[in-house]
Backbone as numpy.savetxt, mean C-alpha at the origin, in Angstrom:
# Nx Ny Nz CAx CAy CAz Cx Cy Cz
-5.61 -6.72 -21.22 -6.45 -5.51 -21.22 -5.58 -4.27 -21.22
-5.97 -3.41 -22.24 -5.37 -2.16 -22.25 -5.89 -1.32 -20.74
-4.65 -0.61 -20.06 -5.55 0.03 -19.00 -5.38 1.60 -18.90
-4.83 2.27 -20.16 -5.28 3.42 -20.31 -3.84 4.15 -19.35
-3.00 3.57 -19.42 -2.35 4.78 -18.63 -1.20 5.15 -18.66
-0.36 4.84 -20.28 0.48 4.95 -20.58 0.82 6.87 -20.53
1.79 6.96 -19.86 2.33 8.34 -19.74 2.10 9.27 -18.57
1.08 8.71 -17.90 0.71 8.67 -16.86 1.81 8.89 -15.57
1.56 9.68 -14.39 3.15 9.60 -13.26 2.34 9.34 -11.92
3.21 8.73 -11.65 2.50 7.90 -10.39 3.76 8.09 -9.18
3.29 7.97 -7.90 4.01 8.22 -6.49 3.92 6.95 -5.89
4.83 6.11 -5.38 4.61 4.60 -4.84 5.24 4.86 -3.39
4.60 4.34 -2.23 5.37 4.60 -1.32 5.48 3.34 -0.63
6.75 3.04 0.03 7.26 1.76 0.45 7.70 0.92 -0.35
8.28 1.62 -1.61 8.45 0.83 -2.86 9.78 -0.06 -2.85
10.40 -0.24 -1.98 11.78 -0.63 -1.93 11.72 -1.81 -2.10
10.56 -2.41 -1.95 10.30 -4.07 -1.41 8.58 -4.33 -1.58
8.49 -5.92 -1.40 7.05 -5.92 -0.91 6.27 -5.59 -2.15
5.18 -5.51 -1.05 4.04 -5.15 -2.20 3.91 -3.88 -2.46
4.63 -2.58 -2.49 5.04 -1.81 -3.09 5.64 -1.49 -4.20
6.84 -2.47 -4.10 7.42 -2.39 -4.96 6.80 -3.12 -6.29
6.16 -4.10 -6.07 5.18 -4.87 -6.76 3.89 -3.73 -7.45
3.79 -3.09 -6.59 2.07 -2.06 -7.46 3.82 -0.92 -8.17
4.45 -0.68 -7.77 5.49 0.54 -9.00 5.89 -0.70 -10.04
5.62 -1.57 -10.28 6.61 -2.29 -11.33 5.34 -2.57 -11.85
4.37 -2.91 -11.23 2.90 -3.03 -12.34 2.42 -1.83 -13.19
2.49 -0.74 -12.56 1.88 0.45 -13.06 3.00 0.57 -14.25
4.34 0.63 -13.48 5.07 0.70 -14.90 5.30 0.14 -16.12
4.71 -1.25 -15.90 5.07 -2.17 -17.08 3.88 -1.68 -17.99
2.86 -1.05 -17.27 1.71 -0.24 -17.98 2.14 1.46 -18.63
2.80 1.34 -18.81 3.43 2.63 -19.42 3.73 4.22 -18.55
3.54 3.32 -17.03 3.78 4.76 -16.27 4.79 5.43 -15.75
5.71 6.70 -15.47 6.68 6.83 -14.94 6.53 7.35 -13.99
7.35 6.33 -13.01 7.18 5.81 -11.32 8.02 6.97 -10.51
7.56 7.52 -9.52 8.49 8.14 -8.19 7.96 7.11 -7.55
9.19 6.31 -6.79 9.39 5.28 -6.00 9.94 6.17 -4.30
9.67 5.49 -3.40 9.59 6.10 -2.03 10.07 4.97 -0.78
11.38 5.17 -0.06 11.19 4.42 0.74 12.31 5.05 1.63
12.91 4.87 2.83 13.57 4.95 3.76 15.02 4.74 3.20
15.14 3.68 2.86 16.21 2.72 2.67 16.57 3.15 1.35
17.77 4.13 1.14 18.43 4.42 0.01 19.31 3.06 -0.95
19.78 2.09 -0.41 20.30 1.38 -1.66 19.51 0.42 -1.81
18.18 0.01 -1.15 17.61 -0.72 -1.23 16.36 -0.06 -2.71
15.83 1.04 -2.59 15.46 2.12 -3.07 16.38 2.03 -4.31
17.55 2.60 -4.57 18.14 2.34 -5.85 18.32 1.30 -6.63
18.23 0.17 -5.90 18.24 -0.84 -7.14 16.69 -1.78 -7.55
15.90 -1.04 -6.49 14.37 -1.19 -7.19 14.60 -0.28 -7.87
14.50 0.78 -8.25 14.41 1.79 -9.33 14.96 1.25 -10.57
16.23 0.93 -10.48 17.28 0.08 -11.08 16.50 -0.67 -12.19
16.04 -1.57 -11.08 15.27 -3.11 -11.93 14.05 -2.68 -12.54
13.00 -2.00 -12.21 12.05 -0.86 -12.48 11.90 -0.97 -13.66
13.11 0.16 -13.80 13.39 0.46 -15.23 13.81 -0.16 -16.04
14.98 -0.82 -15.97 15.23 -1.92 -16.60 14.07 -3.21 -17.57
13.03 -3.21 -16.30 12.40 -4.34 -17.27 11.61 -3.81 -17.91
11.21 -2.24 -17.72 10.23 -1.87 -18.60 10.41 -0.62 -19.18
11.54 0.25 -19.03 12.23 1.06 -20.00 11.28 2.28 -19.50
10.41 3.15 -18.32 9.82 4.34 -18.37 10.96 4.56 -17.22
10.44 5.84 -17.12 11.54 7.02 -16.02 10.94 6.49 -14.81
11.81 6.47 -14.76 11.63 5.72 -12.50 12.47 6.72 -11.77
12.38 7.48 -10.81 12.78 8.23 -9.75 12.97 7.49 -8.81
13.62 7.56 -7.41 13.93 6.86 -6.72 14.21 8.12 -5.33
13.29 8.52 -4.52 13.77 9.12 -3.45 13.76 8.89 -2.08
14.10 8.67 -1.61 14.85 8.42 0.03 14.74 8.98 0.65
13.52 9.32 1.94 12.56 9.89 2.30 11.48 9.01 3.36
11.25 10.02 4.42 10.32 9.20 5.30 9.18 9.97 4.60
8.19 10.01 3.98 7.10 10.26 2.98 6.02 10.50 4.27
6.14 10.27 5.40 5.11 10.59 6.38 5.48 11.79 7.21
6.51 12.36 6.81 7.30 13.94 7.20 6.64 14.62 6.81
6.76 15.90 6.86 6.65 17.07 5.97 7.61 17.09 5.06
8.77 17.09 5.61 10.11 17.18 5.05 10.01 16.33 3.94
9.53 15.23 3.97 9.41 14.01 2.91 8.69 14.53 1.94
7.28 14.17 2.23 6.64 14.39 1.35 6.73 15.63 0.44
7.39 16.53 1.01 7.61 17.79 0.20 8.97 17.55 -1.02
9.94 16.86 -0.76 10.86 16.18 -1.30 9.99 15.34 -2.49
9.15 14.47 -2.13 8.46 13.70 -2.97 7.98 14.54 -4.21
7.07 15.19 -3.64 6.51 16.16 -4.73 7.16 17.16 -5.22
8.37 17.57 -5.02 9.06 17.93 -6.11 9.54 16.94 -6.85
10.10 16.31 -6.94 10.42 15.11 -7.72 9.06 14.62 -8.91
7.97 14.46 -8.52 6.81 14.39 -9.03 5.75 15.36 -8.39
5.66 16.61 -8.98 4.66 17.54 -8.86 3.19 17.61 -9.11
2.93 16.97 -10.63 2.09 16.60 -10.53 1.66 15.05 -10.93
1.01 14.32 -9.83 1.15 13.20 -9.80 -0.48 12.46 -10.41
-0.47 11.85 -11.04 -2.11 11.35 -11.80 -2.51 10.41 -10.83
-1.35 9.48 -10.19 -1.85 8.01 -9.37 -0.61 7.97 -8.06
-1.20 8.33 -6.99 -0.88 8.13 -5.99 -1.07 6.73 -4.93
-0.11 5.75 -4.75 -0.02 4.55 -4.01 0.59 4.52 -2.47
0.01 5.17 -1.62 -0.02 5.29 -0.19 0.32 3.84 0.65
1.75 3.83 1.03 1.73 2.36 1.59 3.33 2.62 2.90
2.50 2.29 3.93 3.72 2.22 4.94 3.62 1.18 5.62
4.87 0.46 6.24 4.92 -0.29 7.26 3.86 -0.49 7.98
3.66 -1.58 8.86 2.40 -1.45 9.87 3.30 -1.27 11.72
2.61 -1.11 12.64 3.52 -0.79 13.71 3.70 -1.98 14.42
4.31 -2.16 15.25 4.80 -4.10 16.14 3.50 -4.09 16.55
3.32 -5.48 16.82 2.55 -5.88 17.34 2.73 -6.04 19.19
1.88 -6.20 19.78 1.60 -6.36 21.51 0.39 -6.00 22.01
0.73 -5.58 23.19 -0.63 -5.68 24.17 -0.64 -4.37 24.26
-1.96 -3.67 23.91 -2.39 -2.50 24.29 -2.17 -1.51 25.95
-1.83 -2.36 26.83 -1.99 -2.05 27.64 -0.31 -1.51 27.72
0.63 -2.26 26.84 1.92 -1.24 27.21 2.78 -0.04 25.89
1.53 0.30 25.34 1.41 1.30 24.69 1.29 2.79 24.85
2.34 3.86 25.33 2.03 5.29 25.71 1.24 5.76 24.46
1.31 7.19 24.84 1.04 8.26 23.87 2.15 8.05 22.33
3.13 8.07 22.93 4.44 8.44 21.82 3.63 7.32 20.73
3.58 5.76 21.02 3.49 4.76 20.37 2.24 4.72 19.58
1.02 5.18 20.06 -0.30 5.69 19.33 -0.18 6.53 18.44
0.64 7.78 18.80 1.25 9.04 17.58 1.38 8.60 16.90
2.85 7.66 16.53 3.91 6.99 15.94 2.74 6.17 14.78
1.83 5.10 15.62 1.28 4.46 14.52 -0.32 5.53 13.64
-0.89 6.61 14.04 -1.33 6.88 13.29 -0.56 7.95 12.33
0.26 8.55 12.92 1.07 9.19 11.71 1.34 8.14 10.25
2.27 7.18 10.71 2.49 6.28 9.82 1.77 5.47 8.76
0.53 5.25 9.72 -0.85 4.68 8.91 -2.05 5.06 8.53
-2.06 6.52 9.21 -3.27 7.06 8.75 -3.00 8.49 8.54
-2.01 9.31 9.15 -2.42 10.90 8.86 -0.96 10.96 7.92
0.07 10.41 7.52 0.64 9.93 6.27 -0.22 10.20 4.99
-1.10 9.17 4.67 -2.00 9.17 3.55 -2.65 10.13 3.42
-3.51 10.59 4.84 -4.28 12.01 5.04 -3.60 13.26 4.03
-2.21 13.57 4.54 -1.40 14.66 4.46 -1.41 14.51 2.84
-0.66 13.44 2.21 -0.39 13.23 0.94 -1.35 13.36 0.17
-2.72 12.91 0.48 -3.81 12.74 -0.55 -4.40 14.59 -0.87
-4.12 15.23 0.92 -4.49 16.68 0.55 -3.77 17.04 0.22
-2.34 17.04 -0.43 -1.47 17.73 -0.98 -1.56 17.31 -2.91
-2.38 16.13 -3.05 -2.49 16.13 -4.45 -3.92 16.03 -4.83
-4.87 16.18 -4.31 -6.09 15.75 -4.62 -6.63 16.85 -5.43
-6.20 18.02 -4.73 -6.76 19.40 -6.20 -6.02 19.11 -7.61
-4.68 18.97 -7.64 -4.52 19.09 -8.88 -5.05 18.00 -10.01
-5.38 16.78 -9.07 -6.21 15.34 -9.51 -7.50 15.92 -10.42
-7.96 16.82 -9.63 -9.36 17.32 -9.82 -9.47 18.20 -10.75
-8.43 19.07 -10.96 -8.60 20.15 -11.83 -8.12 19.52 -13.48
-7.37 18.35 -13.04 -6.98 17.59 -14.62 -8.08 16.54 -15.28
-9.22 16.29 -14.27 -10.38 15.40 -14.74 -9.50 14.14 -14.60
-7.97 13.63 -13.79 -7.87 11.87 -13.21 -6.88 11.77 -12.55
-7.43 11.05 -11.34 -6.84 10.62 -10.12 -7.21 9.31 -9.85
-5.89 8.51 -9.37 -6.40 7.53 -8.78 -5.82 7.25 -7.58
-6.16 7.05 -6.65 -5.59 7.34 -5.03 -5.89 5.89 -4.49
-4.27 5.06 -4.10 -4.70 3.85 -3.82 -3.96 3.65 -2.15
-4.74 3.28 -1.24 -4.07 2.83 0.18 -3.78 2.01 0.37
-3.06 0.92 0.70 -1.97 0.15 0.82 -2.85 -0.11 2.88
-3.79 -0.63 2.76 -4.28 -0.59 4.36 -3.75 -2.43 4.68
-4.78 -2.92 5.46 -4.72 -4.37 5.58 -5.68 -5.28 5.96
-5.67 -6.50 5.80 -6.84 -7.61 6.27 -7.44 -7.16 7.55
-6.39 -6.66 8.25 -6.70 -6.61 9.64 -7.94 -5.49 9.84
-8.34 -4.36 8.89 -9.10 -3.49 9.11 -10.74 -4.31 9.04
-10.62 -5.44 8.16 -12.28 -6.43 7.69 -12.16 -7.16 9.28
-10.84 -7.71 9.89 -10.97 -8.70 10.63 -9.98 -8.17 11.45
-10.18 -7.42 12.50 -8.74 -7.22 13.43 -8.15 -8.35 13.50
-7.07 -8.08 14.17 -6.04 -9.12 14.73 -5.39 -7.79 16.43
-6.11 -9.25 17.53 -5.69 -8.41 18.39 -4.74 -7.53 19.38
-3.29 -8.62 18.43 -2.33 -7.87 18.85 -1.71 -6.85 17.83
-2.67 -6.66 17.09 -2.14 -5.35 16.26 -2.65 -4.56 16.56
-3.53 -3.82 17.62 -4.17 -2.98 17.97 -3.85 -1.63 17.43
-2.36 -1.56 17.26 -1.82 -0.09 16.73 -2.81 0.36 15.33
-2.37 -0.95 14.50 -2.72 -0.98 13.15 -4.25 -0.74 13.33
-4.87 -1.99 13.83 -6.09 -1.62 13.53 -6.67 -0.07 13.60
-6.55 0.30 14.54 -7.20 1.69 14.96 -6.87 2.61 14.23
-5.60 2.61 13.65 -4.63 3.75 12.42 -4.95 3.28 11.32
-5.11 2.13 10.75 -5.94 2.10 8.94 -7.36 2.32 9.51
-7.84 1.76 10.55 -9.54 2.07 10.46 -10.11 3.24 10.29
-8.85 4.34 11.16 -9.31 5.86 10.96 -9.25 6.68 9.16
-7.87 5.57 8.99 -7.88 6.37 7.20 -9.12 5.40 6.72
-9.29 4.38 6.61 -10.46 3.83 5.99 -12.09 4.69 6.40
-12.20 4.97 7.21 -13.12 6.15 7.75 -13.24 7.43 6.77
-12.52 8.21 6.82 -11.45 9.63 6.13 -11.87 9.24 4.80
-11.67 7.87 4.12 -11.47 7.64 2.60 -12.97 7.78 2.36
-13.85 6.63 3.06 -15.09 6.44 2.80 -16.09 8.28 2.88
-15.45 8.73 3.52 -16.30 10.36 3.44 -15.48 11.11 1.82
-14.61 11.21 1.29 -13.73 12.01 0.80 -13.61 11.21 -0.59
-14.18 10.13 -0.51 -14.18 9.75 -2.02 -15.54 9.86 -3.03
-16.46 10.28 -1.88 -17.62 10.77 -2.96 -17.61 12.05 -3.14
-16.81 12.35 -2.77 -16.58 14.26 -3.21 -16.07 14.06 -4.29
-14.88 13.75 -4.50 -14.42 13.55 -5.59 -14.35 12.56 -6.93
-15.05 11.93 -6.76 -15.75 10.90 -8.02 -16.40 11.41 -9.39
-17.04 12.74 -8.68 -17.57 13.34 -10.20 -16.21 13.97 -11.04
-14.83 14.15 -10.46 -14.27 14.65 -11.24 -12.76 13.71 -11.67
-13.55 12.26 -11.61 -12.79 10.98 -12.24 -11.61 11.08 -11.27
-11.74 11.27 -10.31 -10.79 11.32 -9.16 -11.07 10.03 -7.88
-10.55 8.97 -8.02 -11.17 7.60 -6.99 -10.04 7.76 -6.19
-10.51 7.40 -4.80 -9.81 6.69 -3.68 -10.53 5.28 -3.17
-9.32 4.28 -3.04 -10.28 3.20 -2.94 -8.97 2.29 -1.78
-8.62 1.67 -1.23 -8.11 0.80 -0.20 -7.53 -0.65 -0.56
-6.65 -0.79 -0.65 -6.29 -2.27 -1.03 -6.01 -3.27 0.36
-6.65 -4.10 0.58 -6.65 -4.97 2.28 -6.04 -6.24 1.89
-4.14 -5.98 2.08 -3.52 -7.29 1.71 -4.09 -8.58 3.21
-4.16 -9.70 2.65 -3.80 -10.90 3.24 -2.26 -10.89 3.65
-2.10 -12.28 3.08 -0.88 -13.27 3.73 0.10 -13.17 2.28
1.04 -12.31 1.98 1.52 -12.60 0.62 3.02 -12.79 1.36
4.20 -12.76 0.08 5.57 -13.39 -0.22 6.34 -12.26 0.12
6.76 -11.62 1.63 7.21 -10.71 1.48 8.30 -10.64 2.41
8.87 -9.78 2.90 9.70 -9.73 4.05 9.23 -9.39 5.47
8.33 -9.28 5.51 7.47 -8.76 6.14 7.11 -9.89 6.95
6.36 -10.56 5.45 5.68 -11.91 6.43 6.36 -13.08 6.28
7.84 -12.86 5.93 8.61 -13.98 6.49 9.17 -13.75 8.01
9.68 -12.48 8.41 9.46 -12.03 9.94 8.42 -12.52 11.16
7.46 -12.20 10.35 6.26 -12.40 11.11 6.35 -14.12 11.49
6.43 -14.82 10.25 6.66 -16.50 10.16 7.64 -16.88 11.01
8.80 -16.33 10.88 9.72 -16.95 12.14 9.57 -16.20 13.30
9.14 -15.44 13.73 8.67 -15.16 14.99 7.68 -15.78 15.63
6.77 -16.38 14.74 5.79 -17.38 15.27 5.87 -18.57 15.55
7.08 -18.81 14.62 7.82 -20.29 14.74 8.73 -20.44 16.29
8.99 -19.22 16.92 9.61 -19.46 17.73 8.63 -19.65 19.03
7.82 -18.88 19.11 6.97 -19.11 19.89 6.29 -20.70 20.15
6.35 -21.12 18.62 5.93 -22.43 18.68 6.80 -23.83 18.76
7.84 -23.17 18.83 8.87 -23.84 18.82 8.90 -25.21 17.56
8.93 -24.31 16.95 8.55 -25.02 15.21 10.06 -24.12 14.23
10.23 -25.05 13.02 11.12 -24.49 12.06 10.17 -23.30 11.17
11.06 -22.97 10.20 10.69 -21.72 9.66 9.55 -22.39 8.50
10.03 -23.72 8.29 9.31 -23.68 6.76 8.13 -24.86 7.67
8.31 -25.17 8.60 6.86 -25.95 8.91 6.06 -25.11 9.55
6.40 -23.59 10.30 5.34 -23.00 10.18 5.09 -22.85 8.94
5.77 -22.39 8.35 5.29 -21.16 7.03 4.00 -22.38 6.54
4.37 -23.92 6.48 3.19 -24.59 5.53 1.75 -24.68 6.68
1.96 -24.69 7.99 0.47 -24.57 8.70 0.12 -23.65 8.40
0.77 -22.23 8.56 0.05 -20.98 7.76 -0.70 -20.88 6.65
0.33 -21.17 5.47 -0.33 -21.40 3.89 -1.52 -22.16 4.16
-1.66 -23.52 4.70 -2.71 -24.65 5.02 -3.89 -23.74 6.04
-3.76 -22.56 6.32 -4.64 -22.17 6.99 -5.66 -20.76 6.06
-5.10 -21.19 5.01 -5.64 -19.98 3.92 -6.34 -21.19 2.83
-8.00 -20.74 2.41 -8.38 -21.70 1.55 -8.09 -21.76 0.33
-6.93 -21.00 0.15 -5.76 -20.88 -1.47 -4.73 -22.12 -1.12
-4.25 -22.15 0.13 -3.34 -23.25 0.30 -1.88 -22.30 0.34
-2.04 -21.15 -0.11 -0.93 -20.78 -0.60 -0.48 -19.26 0.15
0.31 -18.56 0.34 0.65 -16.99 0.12 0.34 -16.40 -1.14
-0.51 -14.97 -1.26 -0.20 -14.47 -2.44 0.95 -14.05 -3.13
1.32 -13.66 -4.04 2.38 -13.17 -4.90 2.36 -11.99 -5.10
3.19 -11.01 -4.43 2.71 -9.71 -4.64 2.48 -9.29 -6.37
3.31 -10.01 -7.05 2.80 -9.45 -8.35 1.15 -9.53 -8.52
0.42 -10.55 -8.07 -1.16 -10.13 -7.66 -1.44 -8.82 -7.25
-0.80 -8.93 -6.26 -1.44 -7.65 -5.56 -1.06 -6.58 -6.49
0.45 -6.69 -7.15 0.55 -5.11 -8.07 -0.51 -4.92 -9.30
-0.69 -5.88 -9.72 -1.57 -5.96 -11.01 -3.34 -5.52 -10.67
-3.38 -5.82 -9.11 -4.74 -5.52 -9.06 -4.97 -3.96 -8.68
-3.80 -3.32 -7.76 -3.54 -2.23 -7.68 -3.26 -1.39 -9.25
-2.80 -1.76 -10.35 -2.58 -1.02 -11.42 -4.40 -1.18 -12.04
-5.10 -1.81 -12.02 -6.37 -1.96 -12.63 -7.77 -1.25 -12.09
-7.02 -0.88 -10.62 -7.80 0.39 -9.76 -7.31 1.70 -10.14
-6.20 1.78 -10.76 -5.67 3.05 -11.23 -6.31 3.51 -12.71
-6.60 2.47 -13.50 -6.59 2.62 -14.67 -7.91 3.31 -14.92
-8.13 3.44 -16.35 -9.66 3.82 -16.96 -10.91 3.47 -16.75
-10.36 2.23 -16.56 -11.61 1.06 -16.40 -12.20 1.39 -15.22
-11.56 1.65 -14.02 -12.41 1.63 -12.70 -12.45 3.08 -12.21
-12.94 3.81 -13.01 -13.65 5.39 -12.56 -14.79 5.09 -12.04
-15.39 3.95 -11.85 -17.00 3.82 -11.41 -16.56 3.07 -10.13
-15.55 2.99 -8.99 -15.11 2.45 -8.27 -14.45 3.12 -6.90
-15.17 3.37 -6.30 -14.71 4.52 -5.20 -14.75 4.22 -3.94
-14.39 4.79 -3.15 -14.58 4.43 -1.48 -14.73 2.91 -1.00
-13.93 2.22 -2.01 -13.87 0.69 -1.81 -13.16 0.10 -0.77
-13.18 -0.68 -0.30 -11.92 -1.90 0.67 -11.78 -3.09 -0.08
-10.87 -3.62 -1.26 -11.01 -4.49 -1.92 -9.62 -5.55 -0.92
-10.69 -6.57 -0.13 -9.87 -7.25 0.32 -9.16 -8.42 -0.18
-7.60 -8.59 -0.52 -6.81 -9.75 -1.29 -6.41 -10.92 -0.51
-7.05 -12.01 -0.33 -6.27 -12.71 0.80 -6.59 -14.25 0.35
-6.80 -14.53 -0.53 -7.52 -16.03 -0.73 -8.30 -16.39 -0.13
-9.13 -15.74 0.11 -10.33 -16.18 0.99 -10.44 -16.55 2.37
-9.68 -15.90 2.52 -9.28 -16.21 4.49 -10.20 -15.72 5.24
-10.67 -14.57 4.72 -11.63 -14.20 5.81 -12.95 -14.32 5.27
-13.91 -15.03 6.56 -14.92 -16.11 6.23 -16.00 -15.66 6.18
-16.45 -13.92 6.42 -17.64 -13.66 6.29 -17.88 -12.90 4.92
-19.17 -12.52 4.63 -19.94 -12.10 3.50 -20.02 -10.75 3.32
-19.53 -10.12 4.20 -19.69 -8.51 3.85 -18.68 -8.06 4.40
C-alpha cells in the first residue's frame, strides 16, 4: 500500500533502539526524512547511520533529553517544521508506591506525559495551518490493563491518554490526528531486562523465562518491533485521517477483555 508520505519530515523520539527506532526506519523506508532523538549519542549515530543507509532519505540524528526545554528546542531546530511527530520515552522502574516521593512522581510524569504535552503544543499549530499532522504516542499495554508495580507509568501515560482523548477532536477537522500506540511484549532491550530480572526472582535462566512469557501471550511469541513500526507508519499516513483519539493496543492478544 502506497501511504502517501513520501517527502514528508517526521520527529522520532527514543529512536536509538527499540520500538522507536523501528517506527523512524518504517516511516523512512516510506519516503520520509527522519529527526531521530535519543540520549545516547553513539548509539543515536549509528541508528541514523543504518537509517539511511537502507533507505537513502535525510536522517538527522540529535542527542538530547527531548523532555527538556533545552531539548526539545534543539529538536525543532533541526526539524522546524515537522508533518509527523512520534512521542516515545522510556517508562519509569518499577516498585511499590508506597516508596515513591514527590521527586519520583515529577520525574515519571515529565517523562511520560508532560514530554508529549510540551512537544505536541509546540507543533500542533503549524500541523494545522498546513492541512497534516500526524501525532503518534508511544504509551503502553499497561494504560488498557495496569500492571501494579508500574504505578509510575500507569498514572503518567493515563494522564497523556486523557490530554489526547480531549485535544484530538479539536484538531481532526484540519487532517491533524493524535492517536496512542499501546505496545505489548515485543524484541527489545527493554524487555530483555525486564526478562532477566524476572528470571532472577524466579530463580530460572534467561531463555526459560523468556519461553513461559512468550507461552503466556496467545501469539506464543514477542512482537517484532518492525510490527510495531509499520503499524505506527500507517497511522501517519493518508489513509488514517478518519482515525483520532485512538489507543490502538499491539500485544497478540494478551489482554483478554473486549473494550
Amino acid at each position: 500500500m502506497e501511504l502517501g508520505l513520501e517527502g514528508r519530515r517526521a520527529i522520532v523520539g527514543g529512536a536509538s533502539s527499540g520500538l522507536g527506532r523501528a517506527c523512524a526506519m518504517s516511516l523512512a523506508k516510506e519516503g520520509v526524512d527522519v529527526t531521530i532523538v535519543a540520549r545516547t549519542r553513539d548509539r543515536l549515530t549509528a541508528a541514523a547511520a543504518e537509517i539511511a543507509a537502507a533507505t537513502g532519505v535525510d536522517v538527522k540524528a540529535v542527542a538530547v533529553d527531548i523532555n527538556t526545554d533545552e531539548g526539545r528546542r534543539a529538536v525543532l531546530a533541526a526539524c522546524p517544521e515537522p508533518d509527523i511527530v512520534v512521542n516515545n520515552s522510556g517508562g519509569p522502574p518499577p516498585g511499590d508506591f508506597r516508596d515513591w516521593d514527590r521527586e519520583a512522581w515529577i520525574a515519571a510524569l515529565n517523562s511520560n506525559m508532560l514530554g508529549a504535552i510540551f512537544m505536541i503544543r509546540d507543533t500542533i499549530d503549524g500541523m494545522i495551518s498546513r492541512r497534516f499532522g500526524r501525532i503518534v504516542n508511544i504509551t503502553s499495554s499497561a494504560v488498557k490493563a495496569p500492571i501494579s508495580i508500574l504505578g509510575l507509568s500507569n498514572g503518567a501515560r493515563s494522564g497523556l491518554t486523557g490530554f489526547v482523548a480531549g485535544l484530538a477532536r479539536q484538531t481532526v477537522p484540519y487532517n491533524v490526528t493524535i492517536n496512542n500506540l499501546l505496545p505489548g511484549d515485543f524484541e527489545t532491550d527493554r524487555q530483555r531486562s525486564y526478562t532477566e530480572a524476572l528470571a532472577k526472582t524466579q530463580d530460572l535462566a534467561y531463555e526459560e523465562m523468556r519461553k513461559v512469557r512468550m507461552a503466556d501471550n496467545p501469539a506464543g511469541r514477542f512482537g517484532r518491533p518492525e510490527e510495531f513500526g509499520d503499524c505506527c507508519a500507517f497511522l501517519c499516513s493518508v489513509h488514517a485521517g478518519f482515525i483520532t483519539g485512538q489507543n490502538l493496543l499491539i500485544d497478540g492478544g494478551k489482554y483478554p477483555g473486549t473494550f
